[in-house]
N, C-alpha and C positions, 0 to 999 in steps of 0.2 A: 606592222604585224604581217602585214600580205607580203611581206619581202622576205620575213624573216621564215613564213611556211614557205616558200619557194626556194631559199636556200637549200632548207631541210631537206628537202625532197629530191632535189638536185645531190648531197650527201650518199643519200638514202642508194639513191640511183645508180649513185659512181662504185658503190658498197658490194650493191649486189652482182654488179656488172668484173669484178675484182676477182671475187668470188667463183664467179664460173672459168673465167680465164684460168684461176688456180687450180682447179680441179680436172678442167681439161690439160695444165699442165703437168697435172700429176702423173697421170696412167702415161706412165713412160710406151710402153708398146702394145702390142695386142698377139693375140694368135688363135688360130681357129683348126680344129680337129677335127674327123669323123670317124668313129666307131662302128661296127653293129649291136644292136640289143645280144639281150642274153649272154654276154660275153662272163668267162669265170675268173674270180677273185684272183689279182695279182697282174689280169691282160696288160700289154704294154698298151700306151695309147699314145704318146708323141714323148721325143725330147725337149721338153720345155728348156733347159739351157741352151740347146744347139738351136730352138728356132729363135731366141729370143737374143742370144750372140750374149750369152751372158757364161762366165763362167762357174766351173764347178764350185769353185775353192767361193766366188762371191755367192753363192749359195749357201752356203756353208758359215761363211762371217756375216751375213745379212741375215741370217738366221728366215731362211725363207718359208714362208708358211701360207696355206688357201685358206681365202674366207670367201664360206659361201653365204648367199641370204636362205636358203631353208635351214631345214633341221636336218634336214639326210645329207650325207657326202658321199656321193657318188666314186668321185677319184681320188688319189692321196699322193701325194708327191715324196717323191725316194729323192733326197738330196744330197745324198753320196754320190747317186749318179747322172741326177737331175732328168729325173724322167718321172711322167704322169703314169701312173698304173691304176685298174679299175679294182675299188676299194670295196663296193657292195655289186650285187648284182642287178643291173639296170632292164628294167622292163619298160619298152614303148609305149607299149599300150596302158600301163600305169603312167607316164609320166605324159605324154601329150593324145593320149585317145586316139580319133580319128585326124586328128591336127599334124598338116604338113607343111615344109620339115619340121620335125623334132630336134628342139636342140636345149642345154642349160649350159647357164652363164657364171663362172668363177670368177675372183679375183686371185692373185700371187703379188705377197708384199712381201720386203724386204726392209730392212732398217741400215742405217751408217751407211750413208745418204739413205733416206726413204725413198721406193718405188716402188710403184704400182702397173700389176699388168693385167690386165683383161682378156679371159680367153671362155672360148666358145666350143665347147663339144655337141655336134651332130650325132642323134643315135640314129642309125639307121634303120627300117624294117626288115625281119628277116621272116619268111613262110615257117610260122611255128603255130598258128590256129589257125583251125581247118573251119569251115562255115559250121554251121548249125541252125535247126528248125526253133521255133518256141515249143512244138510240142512234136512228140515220135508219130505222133498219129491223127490225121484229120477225117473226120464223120463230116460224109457230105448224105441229104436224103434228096432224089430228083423223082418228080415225077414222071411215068412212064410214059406222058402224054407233052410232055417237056417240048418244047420248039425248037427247032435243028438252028444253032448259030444264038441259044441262050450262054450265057458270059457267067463264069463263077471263078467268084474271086478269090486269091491263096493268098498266104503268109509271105515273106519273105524272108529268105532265112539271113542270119545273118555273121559276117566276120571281123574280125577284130582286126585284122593286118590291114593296108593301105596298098594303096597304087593296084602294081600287078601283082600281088599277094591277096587282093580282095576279090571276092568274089565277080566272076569274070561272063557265066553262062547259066541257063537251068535248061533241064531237058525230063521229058515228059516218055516213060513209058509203063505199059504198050499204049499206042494212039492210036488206038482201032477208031473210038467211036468218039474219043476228045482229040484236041489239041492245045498246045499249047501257044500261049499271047501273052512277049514280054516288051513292056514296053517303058521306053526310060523318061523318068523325070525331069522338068527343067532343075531343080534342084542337086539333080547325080543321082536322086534316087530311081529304083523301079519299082513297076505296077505289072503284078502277073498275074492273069486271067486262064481259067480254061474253057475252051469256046466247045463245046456238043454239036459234033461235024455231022455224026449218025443218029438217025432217031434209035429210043431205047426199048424195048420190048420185055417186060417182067415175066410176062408166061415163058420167054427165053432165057433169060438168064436175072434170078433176081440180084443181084450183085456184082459189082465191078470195081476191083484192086489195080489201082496204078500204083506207081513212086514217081517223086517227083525228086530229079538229082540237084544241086549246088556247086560247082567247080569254082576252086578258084584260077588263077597263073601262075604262080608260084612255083618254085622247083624244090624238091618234088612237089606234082598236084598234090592237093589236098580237096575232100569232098564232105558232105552231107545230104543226107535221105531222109524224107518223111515221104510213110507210106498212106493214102489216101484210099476210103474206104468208102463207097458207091453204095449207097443203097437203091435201087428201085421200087419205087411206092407205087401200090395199085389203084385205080379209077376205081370210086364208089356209085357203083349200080346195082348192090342188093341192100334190102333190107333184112334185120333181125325179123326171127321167125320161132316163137316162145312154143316149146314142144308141147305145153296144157293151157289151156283156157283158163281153167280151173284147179288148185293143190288142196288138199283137204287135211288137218295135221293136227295133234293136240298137245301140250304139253302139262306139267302136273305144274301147280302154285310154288312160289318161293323157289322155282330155276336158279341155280346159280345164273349171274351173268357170262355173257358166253358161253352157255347152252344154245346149241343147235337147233334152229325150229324146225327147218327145211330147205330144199334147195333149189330152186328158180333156175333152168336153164334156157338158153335158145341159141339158135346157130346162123351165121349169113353168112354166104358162097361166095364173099368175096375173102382175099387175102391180105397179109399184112396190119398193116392200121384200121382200112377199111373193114378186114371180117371180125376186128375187135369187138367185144361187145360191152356195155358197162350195163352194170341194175342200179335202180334207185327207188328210193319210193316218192312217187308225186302228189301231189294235193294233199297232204296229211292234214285231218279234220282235229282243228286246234280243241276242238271239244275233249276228244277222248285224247289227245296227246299222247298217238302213239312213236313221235319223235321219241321220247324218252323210254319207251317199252323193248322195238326192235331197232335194228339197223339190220343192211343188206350189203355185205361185201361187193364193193363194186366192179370185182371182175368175176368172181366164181360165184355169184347169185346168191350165196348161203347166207340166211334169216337169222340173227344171231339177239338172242336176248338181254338186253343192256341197262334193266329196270329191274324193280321186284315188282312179278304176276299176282294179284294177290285174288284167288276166287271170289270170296266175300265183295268182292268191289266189281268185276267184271269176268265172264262168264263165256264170252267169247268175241274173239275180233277179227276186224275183215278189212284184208289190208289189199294194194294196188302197187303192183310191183313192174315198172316200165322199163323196157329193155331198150338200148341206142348205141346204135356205131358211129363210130370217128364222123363220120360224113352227116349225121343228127337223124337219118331213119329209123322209128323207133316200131315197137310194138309192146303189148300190154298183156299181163294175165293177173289172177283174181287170188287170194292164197286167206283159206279160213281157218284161224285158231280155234279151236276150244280147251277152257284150262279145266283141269280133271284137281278137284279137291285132296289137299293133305293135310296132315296133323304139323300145322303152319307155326304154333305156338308154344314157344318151351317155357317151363315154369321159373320164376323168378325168387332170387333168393334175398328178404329182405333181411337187415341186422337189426335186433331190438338191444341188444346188449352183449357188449364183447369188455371182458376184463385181460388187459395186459400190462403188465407181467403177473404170472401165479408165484408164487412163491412151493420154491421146490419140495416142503415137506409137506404140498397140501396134500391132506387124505384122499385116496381115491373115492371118485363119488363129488367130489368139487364139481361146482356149477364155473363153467368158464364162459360160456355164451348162449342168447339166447335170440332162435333165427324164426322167421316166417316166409313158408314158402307160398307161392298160390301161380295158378295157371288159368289162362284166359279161356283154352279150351271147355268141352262138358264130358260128357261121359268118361268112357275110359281114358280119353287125351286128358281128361283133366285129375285123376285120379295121381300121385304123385308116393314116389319112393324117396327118402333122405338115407344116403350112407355116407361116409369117410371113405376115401378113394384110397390114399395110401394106408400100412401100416402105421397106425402110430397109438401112446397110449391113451388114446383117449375114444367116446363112441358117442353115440346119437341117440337121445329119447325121446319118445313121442310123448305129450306133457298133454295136449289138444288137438285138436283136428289142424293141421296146419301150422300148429306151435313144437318147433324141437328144441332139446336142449342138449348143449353140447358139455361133455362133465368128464372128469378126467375117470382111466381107468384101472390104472393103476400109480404105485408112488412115483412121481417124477425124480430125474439126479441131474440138476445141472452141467454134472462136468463131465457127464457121459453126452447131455444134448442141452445146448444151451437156450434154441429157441427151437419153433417146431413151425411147418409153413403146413397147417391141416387143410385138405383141400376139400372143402363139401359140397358133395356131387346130388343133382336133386334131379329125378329122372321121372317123365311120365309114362303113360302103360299105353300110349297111341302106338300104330304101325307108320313106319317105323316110330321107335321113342325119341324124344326127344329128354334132353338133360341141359341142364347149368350148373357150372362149378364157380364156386367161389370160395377165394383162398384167405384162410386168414393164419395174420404172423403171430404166433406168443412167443414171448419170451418170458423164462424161466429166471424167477429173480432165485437171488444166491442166499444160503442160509448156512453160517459157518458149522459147516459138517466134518470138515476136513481138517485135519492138524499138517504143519508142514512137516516135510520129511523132507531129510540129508541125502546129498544125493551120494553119501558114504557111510559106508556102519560105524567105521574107525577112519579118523585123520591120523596122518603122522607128517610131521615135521623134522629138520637137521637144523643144527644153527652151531655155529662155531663157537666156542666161548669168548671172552673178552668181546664181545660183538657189540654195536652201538646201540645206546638208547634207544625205542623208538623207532626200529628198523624192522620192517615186513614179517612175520614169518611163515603165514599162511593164511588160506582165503579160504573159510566153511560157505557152504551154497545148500541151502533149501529152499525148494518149491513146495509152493501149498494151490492146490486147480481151484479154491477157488475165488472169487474175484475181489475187487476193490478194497473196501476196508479189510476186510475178512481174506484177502492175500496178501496183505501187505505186513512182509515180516520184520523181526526187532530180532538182533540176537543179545544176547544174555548170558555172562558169563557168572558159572555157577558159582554158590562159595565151597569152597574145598579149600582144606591147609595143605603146604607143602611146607616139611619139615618145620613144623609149627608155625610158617606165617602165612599171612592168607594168600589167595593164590595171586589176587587183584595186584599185592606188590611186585610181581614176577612179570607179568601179562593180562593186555588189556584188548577188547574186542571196539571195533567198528559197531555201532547199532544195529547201521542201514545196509552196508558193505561187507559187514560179517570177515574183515580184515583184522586178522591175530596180530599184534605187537607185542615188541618185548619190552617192559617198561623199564628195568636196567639190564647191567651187562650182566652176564651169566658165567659162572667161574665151575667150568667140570670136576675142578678137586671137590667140591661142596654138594654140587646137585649135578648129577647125569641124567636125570629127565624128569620130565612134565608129566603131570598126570589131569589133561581139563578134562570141564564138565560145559560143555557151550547150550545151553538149550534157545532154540528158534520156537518164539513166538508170534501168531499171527494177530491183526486188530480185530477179532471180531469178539462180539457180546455174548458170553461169557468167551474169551481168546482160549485158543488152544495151543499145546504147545508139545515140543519133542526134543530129546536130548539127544547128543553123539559125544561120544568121549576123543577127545585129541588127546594127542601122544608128541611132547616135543623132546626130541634126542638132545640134548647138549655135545656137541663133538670135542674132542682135549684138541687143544692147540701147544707146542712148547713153548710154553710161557713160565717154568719153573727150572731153574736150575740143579742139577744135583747137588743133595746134602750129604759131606760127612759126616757119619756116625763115627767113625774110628780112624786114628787115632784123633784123639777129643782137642781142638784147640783152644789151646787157654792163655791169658795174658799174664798169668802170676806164677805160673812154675814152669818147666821144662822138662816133658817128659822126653825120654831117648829109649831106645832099644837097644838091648848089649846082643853083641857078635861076637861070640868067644876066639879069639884067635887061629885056632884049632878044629873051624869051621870049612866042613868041605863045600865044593863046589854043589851048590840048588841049596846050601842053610835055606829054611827058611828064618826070614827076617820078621818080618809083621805080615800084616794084610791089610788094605785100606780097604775100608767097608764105607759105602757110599749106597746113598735110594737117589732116587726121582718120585717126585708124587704125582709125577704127568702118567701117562698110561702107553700101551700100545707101544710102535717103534720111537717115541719120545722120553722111552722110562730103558729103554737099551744101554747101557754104560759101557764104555770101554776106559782102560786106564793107560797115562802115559808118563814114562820120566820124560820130565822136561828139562830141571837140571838136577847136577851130582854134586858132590867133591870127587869124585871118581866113578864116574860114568864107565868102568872099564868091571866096576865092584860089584854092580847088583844089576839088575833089569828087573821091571814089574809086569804082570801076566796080564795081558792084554783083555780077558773078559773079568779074572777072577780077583783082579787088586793084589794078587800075592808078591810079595817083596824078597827075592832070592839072590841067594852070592852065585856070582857067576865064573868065578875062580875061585882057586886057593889064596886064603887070609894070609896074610906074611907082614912080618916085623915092619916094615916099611911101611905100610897104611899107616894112615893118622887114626888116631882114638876118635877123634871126632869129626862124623859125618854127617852133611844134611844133604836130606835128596827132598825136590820137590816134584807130587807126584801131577798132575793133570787130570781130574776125570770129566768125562763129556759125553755126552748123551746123542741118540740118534736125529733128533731133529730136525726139522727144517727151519730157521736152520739152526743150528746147533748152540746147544749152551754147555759150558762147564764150570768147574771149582777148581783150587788149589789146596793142593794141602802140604802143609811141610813136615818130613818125620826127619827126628835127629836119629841115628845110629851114633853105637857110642862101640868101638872096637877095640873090646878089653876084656882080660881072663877076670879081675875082680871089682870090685864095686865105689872102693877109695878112687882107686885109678881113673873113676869115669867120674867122680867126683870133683875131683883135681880139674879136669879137663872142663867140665861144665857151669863151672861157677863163674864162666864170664860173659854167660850168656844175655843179653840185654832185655830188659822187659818190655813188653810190649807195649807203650801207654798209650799209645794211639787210638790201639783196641779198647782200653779202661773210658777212655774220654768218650768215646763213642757212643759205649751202652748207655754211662750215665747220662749221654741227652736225650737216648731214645726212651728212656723211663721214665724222667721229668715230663716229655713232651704226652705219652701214653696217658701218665699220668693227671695233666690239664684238658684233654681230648673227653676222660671218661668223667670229668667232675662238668664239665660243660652240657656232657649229652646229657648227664642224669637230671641235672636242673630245667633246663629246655623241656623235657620229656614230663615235670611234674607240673610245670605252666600250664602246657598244653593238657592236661588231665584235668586240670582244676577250670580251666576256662570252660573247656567241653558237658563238663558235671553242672556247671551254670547256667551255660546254653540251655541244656535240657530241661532243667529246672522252672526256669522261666520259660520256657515254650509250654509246658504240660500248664503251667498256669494262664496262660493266655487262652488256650482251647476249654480249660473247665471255665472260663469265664464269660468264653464267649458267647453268642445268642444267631451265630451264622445258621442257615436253614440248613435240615440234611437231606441230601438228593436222595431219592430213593433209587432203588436197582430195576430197571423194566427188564424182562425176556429180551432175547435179542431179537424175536421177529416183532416186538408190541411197538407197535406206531400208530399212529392215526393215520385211518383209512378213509377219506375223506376227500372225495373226487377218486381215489384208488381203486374203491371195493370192485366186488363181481356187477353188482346192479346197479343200475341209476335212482334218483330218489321216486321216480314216478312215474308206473308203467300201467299199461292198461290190459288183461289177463279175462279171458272168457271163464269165469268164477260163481260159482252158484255154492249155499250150503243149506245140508238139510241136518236131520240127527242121525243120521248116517251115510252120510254123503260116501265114504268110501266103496260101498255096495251097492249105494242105488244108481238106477241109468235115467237118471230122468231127462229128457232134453225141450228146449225151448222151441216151441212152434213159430213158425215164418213164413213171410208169403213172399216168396222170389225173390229172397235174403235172409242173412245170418244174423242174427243180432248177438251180443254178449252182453251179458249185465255184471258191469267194474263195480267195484266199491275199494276206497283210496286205502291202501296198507297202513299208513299211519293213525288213519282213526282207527281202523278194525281193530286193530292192536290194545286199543284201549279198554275192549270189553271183554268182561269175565273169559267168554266163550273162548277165544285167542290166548287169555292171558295162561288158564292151563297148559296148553297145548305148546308154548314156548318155552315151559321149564326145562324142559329136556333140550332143548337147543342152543339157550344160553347158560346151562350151566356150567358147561366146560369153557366158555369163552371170558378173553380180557377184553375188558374196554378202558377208556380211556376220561376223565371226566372231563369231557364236553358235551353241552348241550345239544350243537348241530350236529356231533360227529357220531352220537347214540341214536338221536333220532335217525340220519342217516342208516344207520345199523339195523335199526329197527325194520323199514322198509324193508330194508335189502332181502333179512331173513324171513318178513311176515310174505314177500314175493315168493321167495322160493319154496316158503312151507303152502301157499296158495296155488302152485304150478303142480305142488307133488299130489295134492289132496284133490284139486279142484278136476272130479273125474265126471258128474253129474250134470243129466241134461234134462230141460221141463217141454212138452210139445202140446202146443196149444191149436186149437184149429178154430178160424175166423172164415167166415164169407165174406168174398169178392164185394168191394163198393162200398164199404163200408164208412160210415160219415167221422171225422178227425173227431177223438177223444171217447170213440166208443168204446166199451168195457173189453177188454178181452181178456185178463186175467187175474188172478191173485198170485202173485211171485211171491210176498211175503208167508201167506199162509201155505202154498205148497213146499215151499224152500224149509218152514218152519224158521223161520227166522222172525226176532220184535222188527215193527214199522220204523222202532226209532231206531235201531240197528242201522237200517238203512240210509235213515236221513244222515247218523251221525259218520257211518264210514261213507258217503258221499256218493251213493251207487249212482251209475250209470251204463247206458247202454253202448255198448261197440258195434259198429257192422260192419259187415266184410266187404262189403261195396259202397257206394255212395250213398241211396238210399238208407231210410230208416222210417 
């Protein structure tokens, strides 16, 4: 085994060793070129045949070609004349950077013998970029007290060419009070410093502009400049110096943020950074947290308020406002707020009940919502106005002290305004006022009020006759404004006869599309026009609806040949026309009388002889059919003549007939006799009639039997249907109103509200009000019981008389509330005022509500009364 791996390997050895030989015996020659960059498309760059001793023509049958290893190819070989020319445009600095020399490596293969050459193009450098800084401009800041032979370090700039093309010097001007120090790296690079020869003086000059130059050696030089900016900074030997001790300022409560408190100044004689000054505030006492109340612009002193001030909490503040320059000498002054009280509280707008959508035919006087406003303030801050900001139909009632109701004011129309964004504006009576708006959306439900209408008085139509089944002929359009069910229209083709049949067999409507078709073809000799009746209805309860009359032309097409009337063709005898020998030139002969039953230029005739027996004898008159001699008759004519005449109409395109008239030219009647009795009959014509009357005849005995089937079946149909309905026991739906639905989560009101309500036996008149001590109370009693006593039950005849309900249990009761709320909102104007002293121990007597309200005790248990108060107490 150990013999047989050292063979192997020995194989292996001789293999690879075979290998290289062949390959270095391949690349027959070599050759090496040099170029310069940036050369343009097409440059020569060597004779690759002349250096390589090869000929043209074996260029050419070796089919010679470059393979390079990138992707780009640089040069292309012309093997017409065997020469390298530059194929892309070659950049240095793209292809070896700062790497010297630059050079890429080709092959050139040939086939019939195979050879391989290997050659080498050198790009050269040429001065085509000039140096450059990293930036145009360098910020230097030195102090004025600076050390003479202090070192500050630059950029170096830098260039992309090589050798003597690269950057070669830099130079420093002016060098009044620097120098420059360049110094080179082991590496080939440099390090350039500017050394400060002269001390600097700021009270002399506070700033100092050099340039610092870049050369390279290149021909032409090429350069780069960055200008260098000197600042001189001042020695900090003054301190800030706050022009008050003490600032004294006030501002009113609820500042916006970023209001102005006051302004902090102070000044130091020194200059630049040093006479900067910054403010701050120091030590802030985490107690009162006036972090969050002020800040202090840190260069211009100004106190800026960045909290809400709120008087009721604090009253005045005393803050410490430290002044410091760059160099940290500081100084102090002292700045006292006082906030000055305002009317800090606008009133708030609660919602007790918002109903949306109304339905657009509600009566003006409709309860749409019901708000509660209340404000934190007292006096006149807290006194409070409710209005509607914008126009719209509807206004504000004052129901209770604090209780509005929002109710329409006049009839709504949806399709004038489909929802309404009412904004209600609640405003108190402080200086200045304060106000809160709050917006609410309704929308206006749809009540089919609307019928659709055409967007034409009269339709008219064209339609060609002979026209296909089932083909277009026009498209009716009506709009109805208003929505959903209740716009969605059906069109309906009226019944109306047209020449006793109904119209449905002529043309049919589209439902949804309102697209007219012809339901057969249409023939103008019979019917020249339509007379519809389309009416457009829409889906609402009870639907409405609106007619438009269409109009459909029928147009003639040639589709009818002319008919002769004269002379009559018959298959059993032979009429002729005599021409007395002795007839002068224009006889009239006959006349062919011919119609058309087309119309228009399709009913036009003209007449033609087609053939004679003597075409030289007669001619016929071109509009009138007249048959005239057109010479003198002479013995020579034959007795017996047939012309045949052609009549043809104007059409497009054109139809005609034939007719044949015998002429018989002879002075008496035997003689035309003689001549005509050899005339052949026509039995062609005979055979023909009699199969079109037989067939007529089987056509009309078929439809009459068909047509008594279908009478007899239909009369059955009927028959038996009316007997299934009188038999049956199906329920009958009843008809509702189109707006009657169940209102039920829908209505104006909710099932259960709480209303400051009091009654007496004339609540409308009396003022009575309930006494309190540093609070409102209200005394509820729940709508659904009150409802139930006599007192109530009067007083809602009148309000559900006119109305539908619906038989449900929860959906009446519902109803009930809603209207025993709103009759308790309109009524409930009365107040009781009681007067207690102060201290008084829980459950002492203080009044009788029952006996001064005039109301039973069980009243109250049964409608559930209870007390409301406007605050939290009670």
């Amino acid at each position: 085994n150990l013999y047989e791996k050292i063979k192997k390997k020995k194989n292996v050895t001789s293999l690879v060793v075979i290998l290289c030989l062949f390959q270095l015996s391949s690349v027959t020659g070599q050759a090496r070129y040099s170029i310069p960059e940036e050369q343009p498309e097409g440059s020569f760059v060597g004779n690759i045949a002349r250096d390589l001793g090869l000929d043209v023509a074996r260029l050419m049958s070796g089919k010679a070609r470059i393979i390079f290893k990138g992707s780009r190819q640089y040069v292309d070989l012309n093997r017409d004349k065997g020469t390298l020319v530059i194929k892309e445009r070659i950049d240095r600095e793209e292809l070896c950077g700062k790497t010297t020399p630059c050079s890429f490596n080709f092959e050139v293969i040939l086939e019939n013998p195979i050879q391989l050459y290997r050659v080498t193009v050198e790009v050269t450098d040429i001065n085509d970029n000039s140096p450059s800084f990293p930036k145009d401009k360098i910020n230097l800041k030195i102090a004025e007290n600076a050390a003479v032979g202090t070192r500050f370090s630059l950029v170096n700039a830098d260039d992309s060419d090589v050798l003597i093309n690269d950057i070669q010097k830099y130079i420093l001007k002016p060098s009044d009070n620097f120098k420059l120090e360049v110094q080179n790296q082991p590496d080939g690079g440099r390090f350039i410093e500017m050394v400060l020869q002269n001390p600097l003086d700021r009270e002399k000059e506070e700033s100092h502009t050099l340039m610092l130059i870049a050369s390279d050696g290149g021909e032409p030089h090429r350069s780069g400049t960055v200008r260098i900016h000197i600042t001189v900074l001042d020695a900090n030997d003054n301190a800030p110096v706050c022009s008050q001790a003490v600032y004294k300022t006030d501002v009113r409560e609820n500042s916006p943020e970023g209001t102005v408190v006051t302004t902090v100044s102070a000044n130091d004689a020194d200059k630049g950074v040093n006479g900067e000054v910054t403010y701050s505030i120091p030590h802030v006492d985490l107690s009162s947290d006036f972090s969050d109340l002020f800040t202090v612009n840190k260069q211009t002193g100004i106190i800026l308020i960045t909290g809400l001030i709120d008087y009721e909490k604090d009253k005045k503040y005393e803050l410490r406002i430290e002044a410091k320059d760059h160099g940290g000498l500081t100084d102090s002054s002292k700045v006292i707020i006082e906030v000055s009280d305002v009317n800090d509280n606008a009133p708030t707008i609660n919602v007790m009940s918002f109903t949306s959508p109304v339905s657009e035919d509600s009566p003006p006087g409709t309860t749409v919502g019901i708000i509660n406003v209340k404000d934190l303030d007292s006096g006149d801050n807290g006194q409070i106005n409710c209005r509607i900001e914008q126009k719209a139909p509807f206004k504000i009632k004052s129901s209770l002290r604090n209780y509005y109701t929002l109710v329409t004011d006049t009839v709504l129309d949806r399709e004038s305004v489909s929802e309404y964004n009412i904004s209600v504006v609640a405003t108190d009576a402080g200086i200045p006022p304060l106000s809160t708006k709050r917006t609410f959306h309704l929308k206006v439900s749809d009540v089919n009020d609307n019928a659709p209408v055409f967007s034409q008085s009269v339709y008219s139509a064209f339609i060609l006759e002979n026209n296909t089944p089932g083909v277009s002929l026009l498209t009716v359009m009506a709009k109805d404004p208003d929505e959903n069910q209740n716009a969605r229209i059906s069109y309906i083709l009226e019944d109306t006869n047209v020449g006793g049949s109904p119209v449905s067999e002529y043309v049919s409507i589209n439902a949804e599309s309102g697209v007219v078709y012809a339901v057969r073809s249409f023939d103008y000799e019979q019917i020249k026009q339509l007379m519809l009746i389309i009416k457009a209805q829409d889906g609402g309860s009870p639907p409405l609806s609106s007619n438009v009359t269409v109009k459909i032309l029928v147009q003639d097409q040639n589709d009818n040949p002319p008919q002769v009337l004269y002379p009559v063709q018959t298959g059993g005898s032979v009429v002729a026309e005599m021409v007395p020998r002795s007839a002068d030139v224009g006889y009239l002969v006959t006349k062919v009388v011919a119609v058309d039953v087309d119309s228009g230029q399709n009913a036009w005739l003209s007449y033609k002889l087609q053939k004679a027996t003597d075409r030289a004898l007669f001619e016929v008159g071109l509009q009138n059919g007249e048959i005239r001699t057109v010479r003198q008759v002479t013995d020579k004519d034959a007795v017996k003549q047939r012309l045949s005449v052609i009549v043809e109409d104007n059409g497009q395109p054109s139809r005609s007939a034939t007719v044949i008239v015998n002429v018989a030219v002879a002075d008496s009647f035997p003689e035309v006799l003689s001549e005509f009795t050899d005339f052949p009959h026509d039995k062609e014509y005979n055979d023909n009639l009699t199969f079109y009357l037989v067939l007529a005849l089987a056509v009309v005995s078929f439809l009459f039997i068909t047509s008594l089937v279908v009478i007899i079946s239909v009369k059955i149909y009927r028959w038996r249907q009316s007997r299934v309905l009188y038999q049956s026991n199906l329920p009958v739906i009843p008809y509702y109103p189109p707006r009657y639905s169940d209102t039920l989560g829908t209505g104006t009101l909710q099932h259960v509200y709480n209303y400051e309500v009091c009654r007496t036996t004339d609540s409308r008149k009396s003022d009575c009000k309930f006494g309190r001590a540093g609070s409102q109370n209200v005394l509820i009693m729940d709508p659904s019981r009150v409802f139930a006593t006599p007192f109530f039950t009067l007083n809602w005849m009148n309000y559900f008389g006119n109305m539908h309900f619906i038989s449900s249990e929860l959906t009446i009761k519902w109803q009930v509330q809603a209207f025993i709320l709103v009759f308790l909102i309109e009524t409930s104007s009365c107040q009781i005022r009681y007067s207690v002293p102060e201290e008084m121990r829980k459950g002492s007597f203080v009044g009788n509500v029952a006996e001064d309200l005039g109301i039973d005790a069980k009243i109250l248990r049964s409608g559930g009364a209870r007390i409301v108060s406007g605050d939290n107490s009670e």
